[in-house]
Every structure is written in structure tokens, then in C-alpha cells.
C-alpha atoms as a printed R data frame, in Angstrom:
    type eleno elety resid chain resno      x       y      z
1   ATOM     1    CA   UNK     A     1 61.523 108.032 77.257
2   ATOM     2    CA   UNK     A     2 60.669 109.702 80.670
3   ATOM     3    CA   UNK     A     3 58.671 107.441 83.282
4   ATOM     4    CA   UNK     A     4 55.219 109.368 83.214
5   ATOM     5    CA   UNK     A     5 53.325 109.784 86.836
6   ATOM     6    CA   UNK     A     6 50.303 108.235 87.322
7   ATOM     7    CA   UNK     A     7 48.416 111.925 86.710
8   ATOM     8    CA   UNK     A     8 49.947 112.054 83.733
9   ATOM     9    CA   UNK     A     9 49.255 108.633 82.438
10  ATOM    10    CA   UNK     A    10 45.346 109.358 83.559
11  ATOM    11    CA   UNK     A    11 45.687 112.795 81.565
12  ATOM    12    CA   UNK     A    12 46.831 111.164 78.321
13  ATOM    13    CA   UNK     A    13 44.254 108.209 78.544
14  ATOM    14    CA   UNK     A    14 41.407 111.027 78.922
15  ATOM    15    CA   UNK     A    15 42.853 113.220 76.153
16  ATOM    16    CA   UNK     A    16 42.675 109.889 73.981
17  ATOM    17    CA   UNK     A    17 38.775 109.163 74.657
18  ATOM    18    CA   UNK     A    18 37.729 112.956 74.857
19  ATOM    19    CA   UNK     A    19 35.696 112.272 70.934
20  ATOM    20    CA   UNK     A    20 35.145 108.107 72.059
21  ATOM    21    CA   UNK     A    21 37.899 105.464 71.136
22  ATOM    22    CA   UNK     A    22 38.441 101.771 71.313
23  ATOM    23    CA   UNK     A    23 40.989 100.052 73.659
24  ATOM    24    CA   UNK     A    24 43.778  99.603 71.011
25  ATOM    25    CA   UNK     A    25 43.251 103.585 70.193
26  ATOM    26    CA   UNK     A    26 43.625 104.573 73.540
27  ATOM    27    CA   UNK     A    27 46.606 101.545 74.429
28  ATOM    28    CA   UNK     A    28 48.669 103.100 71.208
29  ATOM    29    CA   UNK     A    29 48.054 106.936 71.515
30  ATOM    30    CA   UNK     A    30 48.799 106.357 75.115
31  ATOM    31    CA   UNK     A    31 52.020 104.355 74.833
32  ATOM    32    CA   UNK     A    32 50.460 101.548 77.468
33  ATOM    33    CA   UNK     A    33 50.986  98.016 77.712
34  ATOM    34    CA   UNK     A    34 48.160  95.900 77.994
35  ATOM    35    CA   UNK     A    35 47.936  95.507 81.577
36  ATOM    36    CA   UNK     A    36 48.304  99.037 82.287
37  ATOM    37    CA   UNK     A    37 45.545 100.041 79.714
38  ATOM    38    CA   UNK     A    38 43.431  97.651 82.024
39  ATOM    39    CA   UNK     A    39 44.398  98.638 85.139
40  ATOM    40    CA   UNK     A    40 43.948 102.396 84.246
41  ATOM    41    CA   UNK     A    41 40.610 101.893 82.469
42  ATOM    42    CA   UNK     A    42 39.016 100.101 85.694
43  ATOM    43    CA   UNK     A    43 40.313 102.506 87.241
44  ATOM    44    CA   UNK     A    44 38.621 105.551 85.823
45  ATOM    45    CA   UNK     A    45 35.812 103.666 84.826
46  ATOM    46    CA   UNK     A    46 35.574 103.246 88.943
47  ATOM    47    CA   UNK     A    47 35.842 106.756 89.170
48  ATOM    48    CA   UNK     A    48 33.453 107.864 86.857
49  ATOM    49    CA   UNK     A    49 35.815 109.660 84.954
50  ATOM    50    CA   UNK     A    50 35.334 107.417 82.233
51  ATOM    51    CA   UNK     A    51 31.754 105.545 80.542
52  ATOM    52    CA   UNK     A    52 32.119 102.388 78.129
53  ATOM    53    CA   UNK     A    53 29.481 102.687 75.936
54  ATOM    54    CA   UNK     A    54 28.955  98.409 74.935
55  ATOM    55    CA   UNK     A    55 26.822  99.295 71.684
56  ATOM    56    CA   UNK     A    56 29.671 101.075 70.246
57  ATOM    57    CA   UNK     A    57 32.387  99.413 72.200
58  ATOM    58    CA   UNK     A    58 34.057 102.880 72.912
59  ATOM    59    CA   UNK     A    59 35.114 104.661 76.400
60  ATOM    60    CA   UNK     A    60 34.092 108.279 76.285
61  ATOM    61    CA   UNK     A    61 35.301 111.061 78.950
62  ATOM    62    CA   UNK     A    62 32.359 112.248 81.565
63  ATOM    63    CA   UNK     A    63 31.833 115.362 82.817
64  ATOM    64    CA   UNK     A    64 34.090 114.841 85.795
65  ATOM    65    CA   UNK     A    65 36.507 113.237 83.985
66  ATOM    66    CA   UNK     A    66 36.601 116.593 81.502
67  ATOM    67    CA   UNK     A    67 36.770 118.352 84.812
68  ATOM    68    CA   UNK     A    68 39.922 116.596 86.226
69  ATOM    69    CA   UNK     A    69 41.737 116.618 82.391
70  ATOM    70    CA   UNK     A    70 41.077 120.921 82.490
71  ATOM    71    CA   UNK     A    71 42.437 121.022 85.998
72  ATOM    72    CA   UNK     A    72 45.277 119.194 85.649
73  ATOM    73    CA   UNK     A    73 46.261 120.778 82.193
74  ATOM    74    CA   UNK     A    74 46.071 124.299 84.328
75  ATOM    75    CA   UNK     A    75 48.438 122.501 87.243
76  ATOM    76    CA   UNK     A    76 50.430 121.183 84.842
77  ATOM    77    CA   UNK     A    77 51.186 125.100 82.773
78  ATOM    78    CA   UNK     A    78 52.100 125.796 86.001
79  ATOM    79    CA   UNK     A    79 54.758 123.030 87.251
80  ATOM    80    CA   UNK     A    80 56.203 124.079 83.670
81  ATOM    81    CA   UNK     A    81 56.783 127.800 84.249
82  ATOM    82    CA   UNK     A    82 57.920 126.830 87.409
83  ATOM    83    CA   UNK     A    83 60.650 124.297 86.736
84  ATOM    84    CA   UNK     A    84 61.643 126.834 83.773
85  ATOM    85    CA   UNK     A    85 62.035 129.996 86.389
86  ATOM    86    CA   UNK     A    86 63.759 127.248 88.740
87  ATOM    87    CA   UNK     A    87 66.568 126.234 86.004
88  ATOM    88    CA   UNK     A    88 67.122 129.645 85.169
89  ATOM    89    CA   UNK     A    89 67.658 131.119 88.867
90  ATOM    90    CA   UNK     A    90 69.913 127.915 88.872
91  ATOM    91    CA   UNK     A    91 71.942 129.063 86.133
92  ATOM    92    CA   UNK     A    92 72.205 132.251 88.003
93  ATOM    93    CA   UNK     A    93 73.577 130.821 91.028
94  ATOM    94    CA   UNK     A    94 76.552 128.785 89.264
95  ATOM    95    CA   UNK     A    95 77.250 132.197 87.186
96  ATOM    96    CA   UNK     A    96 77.445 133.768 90.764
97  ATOM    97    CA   UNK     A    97 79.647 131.261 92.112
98  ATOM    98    CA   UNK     A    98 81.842 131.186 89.470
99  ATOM    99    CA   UNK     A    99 82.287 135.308 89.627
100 ATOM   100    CA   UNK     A   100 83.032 135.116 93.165
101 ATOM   101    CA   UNK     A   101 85.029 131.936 93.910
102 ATOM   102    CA   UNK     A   102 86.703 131.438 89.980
103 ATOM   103    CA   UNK     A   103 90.163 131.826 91.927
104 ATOM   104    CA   UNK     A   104 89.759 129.781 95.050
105 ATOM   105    CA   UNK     A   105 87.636 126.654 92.755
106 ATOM   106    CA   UNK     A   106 90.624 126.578 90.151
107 ATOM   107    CA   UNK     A   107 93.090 126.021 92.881
């Protein structure tokens, strides 16, 4: 599995509390240890991109936390089409370099 970025990680906790969930919920369906759930959830709690509602014993997303989640999401179609337009211009480079220098590479 990939190392996530912290952005992402944040992303993935939000997506998990968007309808309220419980630390296990949101440790599991984010693949986090322990410690990192912590961390992350002081964290955004800090931020106010998360609220821990004690009577139900749930985090829940806040309006700036829904705020971030959308913008990233938008950044994050982006950085996709991106890197896809970047591998194929790659692949068009080594099918140029191989139609121009096949003779003098095999050499």
C-alpha cells in the first residue's frame, strides 16, 4: 500500500465522520493506527474541522471541515488528470526517442 500524505489522511478521516462515527469506525475505514487516529483527531478537532459530540460519543464533520473535504476532492480530480496527461506525453517522448535514435541506442 502507498504512503498517503497528510491531506489525504485528513480527507479520508472526514469522509469517515461526514454521517457521525465512533473512533474504531473512523481508525478501520481509515486504515490508522491508534496513535495516528489520535494525533489526527486532535488535530482537526483543533481546527474545527471536526466536533465530538460526548452524548453520542461520535465526531461529526463541521461546516469548515465539509468545506476543506469539497476543496480538496476538486484539487485532488485535478492532480489526477494531470499525472494521467503527464504519463501519456511521457510515453510520447520514449516513442520519439526510440523513432529517432533506434540505430545509434542499439549500438
Amino acid at each position: 500500500m502507498k504512503n498517503r500524505k497528510k491531506l489525504e489522511i485528513i480527507a479520508d478521516i472526514l469522509d469517515a465522520t461526514l454521517g457521525g462515527a465512533k473512533k474504531t469506525h473512523i481508525m478501520y475505514g481509515g486504515n490508522l493506527s491508534f496513535s495516528l487516529l489520535k494525533h489526527y483527531l486532535d488535530l482537526l478537532t483543533e481546527c474545527n474541522f471536526l466536533i465530538y459530540r460526548k452524548e453520542e460519543s461520535q465526531y461529526f464533520v463541521s461546516d469548515r471541515g465539509k468545506a476543506f473535504l469539497d476543496e480538496f476532492r476538486k484539487l485532488h480530480k485535478r492532480l489526477t488528470k494531470l499525472r494521467t496527461r503527464l504519463d501519456h506525453l511521457e510515453r510520447e517522448k520514449e516513442a520519439m526517442e526510440h523513432r529517432y535514435f533506434q540505430a545509434v541506442l542499439s549500438v
